[in-house]
N, C-alpha and C positions, 0 to 999 in steps of 0.2 A: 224190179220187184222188191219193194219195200222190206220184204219177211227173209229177204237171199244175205245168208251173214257171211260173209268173208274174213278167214281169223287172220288176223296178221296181215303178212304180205305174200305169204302163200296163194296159192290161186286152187287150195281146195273151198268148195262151197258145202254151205249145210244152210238151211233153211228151218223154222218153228212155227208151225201150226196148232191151232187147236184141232180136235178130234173129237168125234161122236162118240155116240154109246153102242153106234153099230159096227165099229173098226179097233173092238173089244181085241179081236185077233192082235192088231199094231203091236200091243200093252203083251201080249204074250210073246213075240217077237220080242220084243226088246230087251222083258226080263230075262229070255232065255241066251242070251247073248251079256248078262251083266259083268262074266269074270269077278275079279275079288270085288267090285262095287256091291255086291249080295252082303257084306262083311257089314257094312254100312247101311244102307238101305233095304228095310223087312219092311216097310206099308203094307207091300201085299202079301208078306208070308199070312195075315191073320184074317185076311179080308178078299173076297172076292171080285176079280176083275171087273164087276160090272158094279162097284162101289164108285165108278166114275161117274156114274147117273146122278148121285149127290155133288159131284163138284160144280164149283162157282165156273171154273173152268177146269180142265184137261190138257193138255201138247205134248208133242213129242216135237223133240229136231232129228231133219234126216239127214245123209249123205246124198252124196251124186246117183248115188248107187237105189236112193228110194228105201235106204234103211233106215230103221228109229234106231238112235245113238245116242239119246238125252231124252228127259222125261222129266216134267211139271205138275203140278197141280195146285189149285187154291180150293181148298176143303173145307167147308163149313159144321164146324163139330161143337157141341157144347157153347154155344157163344161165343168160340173165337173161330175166326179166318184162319187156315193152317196151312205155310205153305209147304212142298215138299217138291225136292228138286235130287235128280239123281243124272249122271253120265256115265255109261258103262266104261270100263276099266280101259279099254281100247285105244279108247277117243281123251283121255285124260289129258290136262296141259293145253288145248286149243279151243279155250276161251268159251266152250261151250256151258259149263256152269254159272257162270258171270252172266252172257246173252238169256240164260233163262230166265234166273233171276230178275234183270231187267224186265223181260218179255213180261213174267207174272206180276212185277210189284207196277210196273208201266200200266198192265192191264186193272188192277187195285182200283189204283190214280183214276182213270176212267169209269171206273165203277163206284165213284167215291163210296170206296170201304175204306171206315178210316183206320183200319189196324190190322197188323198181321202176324204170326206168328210162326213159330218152328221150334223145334227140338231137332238136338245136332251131338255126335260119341264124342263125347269130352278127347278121345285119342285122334278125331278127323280134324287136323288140324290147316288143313285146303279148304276144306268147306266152311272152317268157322272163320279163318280168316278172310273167306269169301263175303261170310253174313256181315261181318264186322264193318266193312271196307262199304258196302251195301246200305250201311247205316243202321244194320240192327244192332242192339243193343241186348246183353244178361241180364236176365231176370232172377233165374235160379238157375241151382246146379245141385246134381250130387254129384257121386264117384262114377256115374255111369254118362248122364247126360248132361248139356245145359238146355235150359229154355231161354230163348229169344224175341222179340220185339220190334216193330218197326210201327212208327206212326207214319201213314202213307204220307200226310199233307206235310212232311218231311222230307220226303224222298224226293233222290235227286239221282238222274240217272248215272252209274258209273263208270 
């Protein structure tokens, strides 16, 4: 199974799907389990769970266990592709942020969109070194956030 990601040399498995608009529950599972990841990622503190009905795409990754552990999305707002990617606090460190990002900018590539973007807390410094390495690029910044870039027909998987 193509979608079964194995981190390391661990023999735990977690797998990335996309998900509908009728497995809206997943999405409340998951935030309800984010630990300090909530510090970081508010998408949906302003927006209602079924804001997924506008994405390009949605996913969540699971465990063994059939739990969502990580979370995606490519969101189409205002003229740009937006992406947004979170892993609860749990699951930190096993590579599940990296495989998303893949999953979603991989998925782009296929969809020739040729641009993506994100906003990232100037203080998350996992996650921007994640964008970085990813091949996004700063756009702006203030004292709070930066904004981010990726031209797809650029991207190369990490």
């Amino acid at each position: 199974m193509s979608n079964l990601l194995k981190t390391g040399d661990r023999s735990d498995l977690f797998y990335i799907r996309k998900i509908e608009c009728s497995e809206v529950d997943l999405i409340e599972q998951f935030i309800a389990n984010l630990g300090n990841a909530s510090n970081t990622f508010r998408y949906f503190n302003t927006r209602s769970h079924d804001i997924i009905s506008n994405h390009i795409i949605t996913c969540l990754a699971f465990d063994t266990f059939e739990n969502p552990v990580a979370y995606g999305h490519l969101d189409p707002h205002e003229g740009s592709n937006w992406l947004g990617v979170c892993v609860q606090e749990a699951f930190y460190g096993k590579g599940l942020g990296k495989r998303m990002v893949n999953y979603l900018l991989q998925y782009a590539k296929n969809k020739n969109i040729p641009e993506v973007c994100l906003t990232v807390d100037v203080q998350n410094i996992a996650a921007l070194s994640l964008y970085k390495k990813s091949g996004f690029i700063e756009t702006t910044r203030n004292e709070k956030i930066i904004h981010m870039r990726i031209l797809i027909p650029n991207y190369t998987k990490i």
